[in-house]
C-alpha positions in Angstrom: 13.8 22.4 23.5 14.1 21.6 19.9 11.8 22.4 17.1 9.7 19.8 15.5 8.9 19.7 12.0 6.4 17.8 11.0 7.0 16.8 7.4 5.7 15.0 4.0 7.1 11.7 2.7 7.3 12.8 -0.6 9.9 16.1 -0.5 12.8 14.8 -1.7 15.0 16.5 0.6 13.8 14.2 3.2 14.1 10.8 1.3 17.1 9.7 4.1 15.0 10.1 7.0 12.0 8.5 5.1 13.5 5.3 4.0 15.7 4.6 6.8 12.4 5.1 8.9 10.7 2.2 5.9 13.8 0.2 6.3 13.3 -0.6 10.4 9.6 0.0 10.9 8.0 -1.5 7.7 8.4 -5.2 8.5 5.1 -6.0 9.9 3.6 -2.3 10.7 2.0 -0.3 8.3 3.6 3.2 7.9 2.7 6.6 9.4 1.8 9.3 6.2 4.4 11.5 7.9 7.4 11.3 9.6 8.7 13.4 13.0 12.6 15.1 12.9 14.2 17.7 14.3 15.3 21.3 12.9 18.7 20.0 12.8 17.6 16.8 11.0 16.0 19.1 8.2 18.8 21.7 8.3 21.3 18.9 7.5 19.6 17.0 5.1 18.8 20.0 3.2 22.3 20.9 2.5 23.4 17.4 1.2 19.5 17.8 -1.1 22.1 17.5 -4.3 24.0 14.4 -2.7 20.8 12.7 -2.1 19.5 13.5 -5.5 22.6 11.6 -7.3 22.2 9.1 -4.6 18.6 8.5 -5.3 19.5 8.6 -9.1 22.1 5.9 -8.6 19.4 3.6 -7.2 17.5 3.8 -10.3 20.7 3.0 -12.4 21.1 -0.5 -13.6 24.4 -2.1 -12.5 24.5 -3.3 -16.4 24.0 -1.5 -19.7 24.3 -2.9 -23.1 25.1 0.0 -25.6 25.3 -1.9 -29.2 28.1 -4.4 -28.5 29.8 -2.2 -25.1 28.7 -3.6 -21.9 28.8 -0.6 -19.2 29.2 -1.3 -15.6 28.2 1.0 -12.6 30.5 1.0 -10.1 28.6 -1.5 -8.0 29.1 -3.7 -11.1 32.9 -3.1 -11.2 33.5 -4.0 -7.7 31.5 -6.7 -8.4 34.1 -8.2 -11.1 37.0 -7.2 -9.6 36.7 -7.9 -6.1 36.0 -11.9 -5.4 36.0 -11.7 -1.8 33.1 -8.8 -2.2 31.1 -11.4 -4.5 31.5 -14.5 -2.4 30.2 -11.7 0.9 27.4 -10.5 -1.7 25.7 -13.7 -2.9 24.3 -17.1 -0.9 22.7 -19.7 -2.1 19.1 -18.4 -0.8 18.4 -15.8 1.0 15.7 -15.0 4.3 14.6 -11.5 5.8 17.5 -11.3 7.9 19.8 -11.1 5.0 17.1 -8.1 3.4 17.4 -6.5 6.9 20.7 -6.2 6.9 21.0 -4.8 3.9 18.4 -1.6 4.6 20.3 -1.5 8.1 23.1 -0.1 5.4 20.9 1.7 3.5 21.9 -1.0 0.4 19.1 -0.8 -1.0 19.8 -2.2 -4.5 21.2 -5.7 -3.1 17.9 -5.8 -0.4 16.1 -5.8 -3.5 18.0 -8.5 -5.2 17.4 -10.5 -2.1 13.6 -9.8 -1.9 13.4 -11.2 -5.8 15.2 -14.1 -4.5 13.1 -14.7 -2.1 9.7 -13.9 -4.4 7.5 -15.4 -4.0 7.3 -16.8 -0.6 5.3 -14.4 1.1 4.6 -12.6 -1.8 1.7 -10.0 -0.5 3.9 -8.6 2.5 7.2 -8.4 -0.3 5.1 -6.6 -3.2 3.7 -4.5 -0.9 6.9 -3.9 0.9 8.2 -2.7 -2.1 5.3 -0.6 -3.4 5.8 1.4 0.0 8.9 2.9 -1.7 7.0 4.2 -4.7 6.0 6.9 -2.7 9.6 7.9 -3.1 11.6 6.6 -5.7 9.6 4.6 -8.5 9.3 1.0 -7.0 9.6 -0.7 -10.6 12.5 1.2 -11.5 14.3 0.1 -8.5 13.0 -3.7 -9.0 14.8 -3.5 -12.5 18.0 -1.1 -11.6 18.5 -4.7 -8.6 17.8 -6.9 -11.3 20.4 -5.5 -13.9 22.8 -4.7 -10.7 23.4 -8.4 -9.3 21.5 -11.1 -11.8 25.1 -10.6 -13.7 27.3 -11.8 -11.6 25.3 -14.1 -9.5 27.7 -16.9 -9.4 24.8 -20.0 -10.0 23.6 -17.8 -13.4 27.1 -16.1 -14.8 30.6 -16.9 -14.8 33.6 -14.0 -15.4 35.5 -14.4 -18.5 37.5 -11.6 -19.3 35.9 -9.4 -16.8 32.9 -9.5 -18.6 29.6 -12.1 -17.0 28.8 -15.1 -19.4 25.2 -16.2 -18.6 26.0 -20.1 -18.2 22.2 -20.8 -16.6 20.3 -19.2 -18.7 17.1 -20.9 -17.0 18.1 -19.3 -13.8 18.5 -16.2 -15.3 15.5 -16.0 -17.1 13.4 -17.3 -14.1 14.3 -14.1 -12.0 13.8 -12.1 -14.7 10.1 -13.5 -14.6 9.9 -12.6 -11.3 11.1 -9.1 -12.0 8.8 -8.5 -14.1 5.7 -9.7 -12.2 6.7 -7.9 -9.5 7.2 -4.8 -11.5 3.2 -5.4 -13.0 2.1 -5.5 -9.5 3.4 -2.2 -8.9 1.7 -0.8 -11.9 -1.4 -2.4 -10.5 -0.9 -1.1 -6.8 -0.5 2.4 -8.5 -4.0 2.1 -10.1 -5.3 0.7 -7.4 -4.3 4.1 -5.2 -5.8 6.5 -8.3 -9.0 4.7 -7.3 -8.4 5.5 -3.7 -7.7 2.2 -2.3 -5.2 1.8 0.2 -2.2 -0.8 0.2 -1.7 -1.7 3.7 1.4 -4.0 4.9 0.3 -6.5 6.8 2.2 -9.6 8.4 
């Protein structure tokens, strides 16, 4: 019979397990404080503890930097240029929750993020509190701005590519989902104070 471990959200060397559990279970149920795995679960996930660290770091990155005049592209970013086929699969004219779902069924979390701004703010308490749950494990407003700076860029109704390189041709569109981006990422500041007083954020549908 195998071992149970019971353990916190919050140990990194977990984060896997936690947000694939987030990804399938949050839409319309609130989430348990802990989560249920197996020794082998544990064992495995602690030897790939520096993988998941870059991995988790990479989801905080933004897709696009702007040092002085260079424009610096993750790698997200470059398949995004370079590949059309990838961008015409990446980006629709709107987007519902089966589009975010299938994006967390990959574990793509950037581009269900990018979705969820695109679909702010139509039901905008279960999405800001959707997001907030991941707080608990990477810093929801850093992840809100690393989507943001990923795909806003080469979203085909904002940019066009000239020269490998996105010119912002909508403007208004651009700066209209950098509005929401931002709101969003107040919100999460005010969830965060809202926990320090001991209040708790509960996902509701």
């Amino acid at each position: 019979m195998k071992r149970i471990m019971q353990v916190k959200i919050k140990t990194i060397k977990y984060l896997i397990v936690c947000i694939i559990c987030i990804n399938f279970s949050a839409f319309g149920q609130e989430p348990e404080p802990k989560i249920t795995i197996t020794a082998e679960q544990a064992q495995f996930l602690h030897d790939k503890e520096e993988e998941i660290k870059k991995w988790v770091e990479d989801l905080k990155t933004p897709g696009v930097k702007v040092d002085n005049d260079q424009m610096i592209f993750s790698n997200e970013a470059q398949k995004l240029i370079n590949d059309p086929e990838y961008r015409k699969e990446v980006y629709k004219d709107s987007y519902t929750f089966v589009d975010v779902k299938e994006s967390l069924s990959k574990s793509e979390i950037q581009k269900a993020f990018w979705k969820l701004i695109n679909i702010y703010p139509e039901k905008k308490d279960f999405i800001l509190k959707y997001i907030y749950l991941y707080d608990h494990l990477i810093p929801s407003d850093q992840l809100v701005v690393s989507a943001f700076y990923t795909y806003a860029f080469f979203d085909p109704k904002i940019t066009k590519l000239t020269n490998g390189k996105p010119v912002v041709y909508r403007p208004d569109l651009f700066e209209e989902y950098l509005r929401r981006t931002k709101e969003i990422v107040g919100y999460m500041a005010y969830f965060r104070e809202e926990e320090k007083k001991g209040k708790i954020i509960k996902l509701e549908k």
